[in-house]
N, C-alpha and C positions, 0 to 999 in steps of 0.2 A: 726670691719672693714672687717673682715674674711669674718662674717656670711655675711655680705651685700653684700659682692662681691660674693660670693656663689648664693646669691636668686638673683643678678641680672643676672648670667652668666645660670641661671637655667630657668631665664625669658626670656630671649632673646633665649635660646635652642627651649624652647616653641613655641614664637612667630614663630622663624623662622622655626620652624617644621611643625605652623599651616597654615602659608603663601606659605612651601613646597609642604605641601600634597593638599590646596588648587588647586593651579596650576597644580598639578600633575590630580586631580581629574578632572580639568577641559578640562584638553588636554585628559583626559581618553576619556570624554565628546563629545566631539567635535568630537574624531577620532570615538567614536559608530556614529555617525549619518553622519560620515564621509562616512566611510564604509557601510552603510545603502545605501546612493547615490549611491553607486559605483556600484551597481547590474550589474552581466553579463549575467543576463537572459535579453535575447529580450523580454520578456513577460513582461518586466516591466520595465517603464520608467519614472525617478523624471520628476511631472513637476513643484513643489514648496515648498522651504524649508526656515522659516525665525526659527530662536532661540531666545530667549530674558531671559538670565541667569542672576538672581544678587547674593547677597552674599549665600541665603540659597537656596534659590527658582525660579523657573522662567517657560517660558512657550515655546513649539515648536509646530509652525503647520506647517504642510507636505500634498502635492499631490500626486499621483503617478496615470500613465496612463496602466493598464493593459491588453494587445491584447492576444486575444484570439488565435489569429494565427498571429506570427510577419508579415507573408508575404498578409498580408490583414489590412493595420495599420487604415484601416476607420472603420473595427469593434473594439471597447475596450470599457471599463468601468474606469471609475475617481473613483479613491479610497481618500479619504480625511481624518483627522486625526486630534486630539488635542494632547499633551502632557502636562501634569502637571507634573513637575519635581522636588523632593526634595534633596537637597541635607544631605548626611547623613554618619556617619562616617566613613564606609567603601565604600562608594558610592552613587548611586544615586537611587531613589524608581520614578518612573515613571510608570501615570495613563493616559493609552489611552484613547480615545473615535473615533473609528471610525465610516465612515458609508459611504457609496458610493453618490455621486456628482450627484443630477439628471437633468439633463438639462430641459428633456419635464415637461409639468406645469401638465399636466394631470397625469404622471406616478410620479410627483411629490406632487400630492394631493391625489392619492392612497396608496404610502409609509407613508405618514403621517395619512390615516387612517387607517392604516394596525397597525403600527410601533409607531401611535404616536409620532414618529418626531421623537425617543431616537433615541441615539448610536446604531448602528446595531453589535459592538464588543465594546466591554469593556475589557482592559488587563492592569496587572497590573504586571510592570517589573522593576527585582534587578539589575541594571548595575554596575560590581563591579569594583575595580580598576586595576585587573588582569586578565581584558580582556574575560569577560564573562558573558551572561546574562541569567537571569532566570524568562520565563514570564506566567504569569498564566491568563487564558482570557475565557470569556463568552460571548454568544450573546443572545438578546431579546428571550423573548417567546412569542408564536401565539395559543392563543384561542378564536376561530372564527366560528358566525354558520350566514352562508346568503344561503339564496338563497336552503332551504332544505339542505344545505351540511354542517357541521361539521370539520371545521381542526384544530387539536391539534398538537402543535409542541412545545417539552420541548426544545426548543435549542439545542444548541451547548456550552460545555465546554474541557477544553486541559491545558495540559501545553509544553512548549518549552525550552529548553536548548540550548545554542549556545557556544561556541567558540572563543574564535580569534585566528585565522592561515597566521599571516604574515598581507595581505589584504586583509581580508575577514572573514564573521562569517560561520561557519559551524554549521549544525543542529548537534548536539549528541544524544539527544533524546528529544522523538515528543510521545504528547499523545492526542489523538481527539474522544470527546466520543459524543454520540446522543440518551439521556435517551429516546425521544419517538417520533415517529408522526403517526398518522395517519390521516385520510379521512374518514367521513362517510355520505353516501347521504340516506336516510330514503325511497324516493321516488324514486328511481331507484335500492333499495336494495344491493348496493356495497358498499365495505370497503375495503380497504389497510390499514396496518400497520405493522410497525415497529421498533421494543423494541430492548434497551440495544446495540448498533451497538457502536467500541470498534476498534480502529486503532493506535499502539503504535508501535515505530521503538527506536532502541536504536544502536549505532553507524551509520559508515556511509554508512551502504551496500544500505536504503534506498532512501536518499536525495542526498547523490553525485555523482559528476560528473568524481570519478572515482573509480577505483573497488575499496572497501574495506569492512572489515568484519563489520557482523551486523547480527541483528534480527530486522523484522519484524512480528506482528501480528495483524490478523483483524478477529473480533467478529460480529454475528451477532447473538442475543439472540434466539429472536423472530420475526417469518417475515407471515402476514397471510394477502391472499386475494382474495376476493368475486368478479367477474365478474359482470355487470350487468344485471338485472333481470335472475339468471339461481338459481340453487340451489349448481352451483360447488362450489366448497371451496380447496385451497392451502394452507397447514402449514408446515410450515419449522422452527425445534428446532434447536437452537445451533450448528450453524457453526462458526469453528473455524480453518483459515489459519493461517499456518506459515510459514516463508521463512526466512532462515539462510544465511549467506551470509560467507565464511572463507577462508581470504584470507594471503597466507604466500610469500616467495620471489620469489620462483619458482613457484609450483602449488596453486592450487583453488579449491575449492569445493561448489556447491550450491546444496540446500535442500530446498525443498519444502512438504507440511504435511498438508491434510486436515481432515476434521473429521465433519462427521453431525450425531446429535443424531436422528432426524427423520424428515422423508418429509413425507408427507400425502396428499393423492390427493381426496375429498372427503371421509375422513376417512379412507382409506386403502393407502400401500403404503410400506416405508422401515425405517431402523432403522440402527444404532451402521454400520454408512458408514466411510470406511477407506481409505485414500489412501498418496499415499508418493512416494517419485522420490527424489533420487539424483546422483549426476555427480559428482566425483572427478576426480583427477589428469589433472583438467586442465591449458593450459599453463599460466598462468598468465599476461604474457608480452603479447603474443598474444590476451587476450581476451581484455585486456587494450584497446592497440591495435583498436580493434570491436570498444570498447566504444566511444574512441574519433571519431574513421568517423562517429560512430551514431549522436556525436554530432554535428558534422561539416552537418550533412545532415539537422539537425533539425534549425541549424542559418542560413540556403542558402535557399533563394528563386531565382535565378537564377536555371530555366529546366534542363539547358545544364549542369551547372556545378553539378549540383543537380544529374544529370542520372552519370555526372563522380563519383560521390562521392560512390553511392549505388553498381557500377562495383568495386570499391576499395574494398568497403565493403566485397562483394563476394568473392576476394581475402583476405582480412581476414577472414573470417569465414574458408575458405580454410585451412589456417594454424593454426588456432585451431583444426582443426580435424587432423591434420598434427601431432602433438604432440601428440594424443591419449587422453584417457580417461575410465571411468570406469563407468558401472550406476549401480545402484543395485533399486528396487523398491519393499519391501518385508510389511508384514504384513497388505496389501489392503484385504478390505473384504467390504462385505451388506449383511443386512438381508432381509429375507420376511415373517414375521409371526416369526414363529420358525425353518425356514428354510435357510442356510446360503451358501453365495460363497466366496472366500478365494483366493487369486493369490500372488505369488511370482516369481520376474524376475530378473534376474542378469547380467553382460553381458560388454563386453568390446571392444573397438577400438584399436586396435593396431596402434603405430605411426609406418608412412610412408610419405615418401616425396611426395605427390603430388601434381600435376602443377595445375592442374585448378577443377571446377567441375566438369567436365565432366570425367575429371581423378576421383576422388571420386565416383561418379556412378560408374565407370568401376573397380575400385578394391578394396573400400572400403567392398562388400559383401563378398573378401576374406580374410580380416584381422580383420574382425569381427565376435564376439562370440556371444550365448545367450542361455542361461539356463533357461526355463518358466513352472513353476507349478503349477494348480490349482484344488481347489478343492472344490465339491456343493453336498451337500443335494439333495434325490431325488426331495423332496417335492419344490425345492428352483422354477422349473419354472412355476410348478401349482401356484404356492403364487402369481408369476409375475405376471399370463396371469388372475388369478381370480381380482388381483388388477386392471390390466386395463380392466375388463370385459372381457377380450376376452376368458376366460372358462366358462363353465357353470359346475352346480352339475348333467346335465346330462349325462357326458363324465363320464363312466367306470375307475376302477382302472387297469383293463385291457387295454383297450385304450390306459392310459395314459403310460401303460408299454412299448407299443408298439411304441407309439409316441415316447419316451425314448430307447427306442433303435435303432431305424431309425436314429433320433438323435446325436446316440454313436458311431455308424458305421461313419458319414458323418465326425465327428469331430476329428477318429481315438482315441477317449476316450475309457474307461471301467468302468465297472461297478463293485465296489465292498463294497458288503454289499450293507444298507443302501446310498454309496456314489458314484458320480461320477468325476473319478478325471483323469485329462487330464495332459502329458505332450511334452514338446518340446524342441530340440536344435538346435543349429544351431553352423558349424562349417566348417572352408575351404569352404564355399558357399553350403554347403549341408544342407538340413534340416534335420533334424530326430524326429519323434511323438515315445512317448512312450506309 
């Protein structure tokens, strides 16, 4: 009599656990695509949402109107959408298919022979029961030759991580890749192309709408392109932006970092290009602050209120400078052949109360510092002036000594050794060249 009452108190635990976490899962449900409505970007507006949930499975179509510019609402695009939804023991596995709404018949029977009629995004998304989804998504590919021209486009694939914050998803981290496209016209002898393009953000310094730390980076492998009918030719290896975002209670700091392996402008050109900037110590509150009028100016289409917003803003920007700040921008460099320039700058604002900009003009240049040191190869402007033709091998090494020191004199630089290296500070509104 034990054991029965045991397996029925054990069966009913079950049921009622599986009827719990049902409901639970379904109001998870509900409130994801809840909160999908609720977007507080102008740029995008529900205009149709039905769900049809049963016990495992079920299906959701969705509209959405997207303006290009909210304060122009006749231009947008109709985004449209399926959902195949399973339900699954920690939540739900949901199979997009989108593709844009086309109203004209014409631009409506070019997609379809472009596109073949498919889903223009395919995603396939983990909505878990802890308020966060994971979606991984791809779009059609395009191999096309009409008309003498050739376009190759390997799509687009990414993945998304999202959040829930109260009422609302926040992006966490975003990755968006574009293995290839180009253009080739046979009969006008032009091409564009470009490889490996790479944009991934992790926290929220990139997608939100208020200051907070992050990384961003964006790739660009390979980028090459033929004008047409010339013989010119552009190639651009491996560009690689980064942008840090570090933000604490009080101050802030942003960092920015580029990097190209090589540009090439009909085969001559530069290499191993450096460059970097960052800003600490700034106010935090105040730079918030900026952000929100930024946004208040970007949801106003109202002139008038729109001119008040961006005066506002001016007086913020004021008092970010008001708190002071720090830059530093060191290990910038490019080459030219085997000949190289090199810059390093440092340099600070002193906080100071001031009233307006105009105040800033008038005394910011005396509570601001800077430290600037660079340094170049002789050979670095011959390399310039041969890559954009404008030397010839008829100009003397004498000449060019001479041109180099006309140069040296103008820039208050010197000549040592093989190098010439320039420096500068600035201090109490004075400058000084070293």
């Amino acid at each position: 009599m034990k054991k029965k009452a045991i397996t029925i108190a054990v069966c009913g635990a079950l049921v009622s656990g599986m009827v719990g976490a049902q409901f639970y899962a379904d109001h998870r449900l509900k409130e994801f695509y809840s909160l999908a409505n609720q977007s507080k970007d102008q740029h995008i507006q529900k205009q149709t949402m039905k769900m049809d949930m049963g016990v495992w499975s079920g299906e959701a179509t969705w509209s959405y109107k997207v303006l290009v510019d909210p304060c122009q609402p006749d231009n947008f695009v109709i985004i449209k959408g399926v959902d195949h939804i399973q339900r699954s023991w920690n939540g739900y596995n949901i199979h997009s298919e989108i593709m844009p709404e086309i109203s004209d018949a014409e631009a409506a029977k070019k997609y379809q022979e472009i596109f073949k009629n498919k889903a223009f995004i395919e995603a396939d998304s983990k909505v878990n029961w802890f308020g966060s989804v994971d979606t991984k998504f791809k779009s059609v590919q395009l191999d096309q030759n009409k008309d003498g021209t050739h376009v190759l486009w390997k799509g687009i694939d990414g993945f998304i991580h999202l959040k829930q914050q109260q009422d609302r998803f926040d992006v966490k981290k975003f990755e968006l890749n574009m293995p290839e496209f180009s253009m080739t016209s046979q009969e006008k002898a032009a091409n564009v192309s470009v490889k490996g393009v790479e944009l991934s953000s992790g926290g929220d310094g990139f997608f939100g709408r208020t200051l907070a730390s992050g990384k961003t980076n964006f790739v660009i492998k390979q980028m090459s392109f033929t004008p047409e009918n010339t013989n010119k030719s552009v190639e651009l290896n491996n560009l690689n932006v980064n942008y840090v975002v570090d933000v604490n209670a009080k101050q802030s700091s942003l960092e920015n970092t580029w990097s190209i392996d090589q540009i090439k402008v009909n085969q001559q050109g530069f290499k191993n290009i450096k460059f970097n900037f960052k800003v600490a110590g700034l106010d935090t509150q105040a730079v918030q602050t900026s952000i929100d009028t930024i946004n208040k100016i970007n949801q106003q289409c109202d002139i008038q209120q729109k001119d008040v917003l961006q005066k506002q803003l001016m007086q913020d920007f004021v008092k970010v400078l008001a708190a002071g700040m720090s830059f530093t921008s060191e290990g910038n460099q490019i080459e030219a052949a085997d000949a190289k320039l090199s810059a390093n700058i440092k340099g600070q604002l002193m906080a100071h109360p001031y009233s307006s900009l105009d105040d800033v003009a008038a005394t910011a240049p005396q509570k601001a510092t800077l430290d600037a040191k660079a340094e170049m190869d002789k050979a670095f402007i011959r390399n310039v002036m041969q890559a954009s033709g404008q030397f010839t091998e008829k100009v003397s090494d004498q000449d060019y000594e001479m041109m180099l020191q006309e140069l040296v004199q103008k820039t208050h630089a010197k000549i040592n050794g093989n190098k010439v290296e320039f420096g500068f500070t600035y201090k109490d509104g004075k400058p000084n060249f070293q």
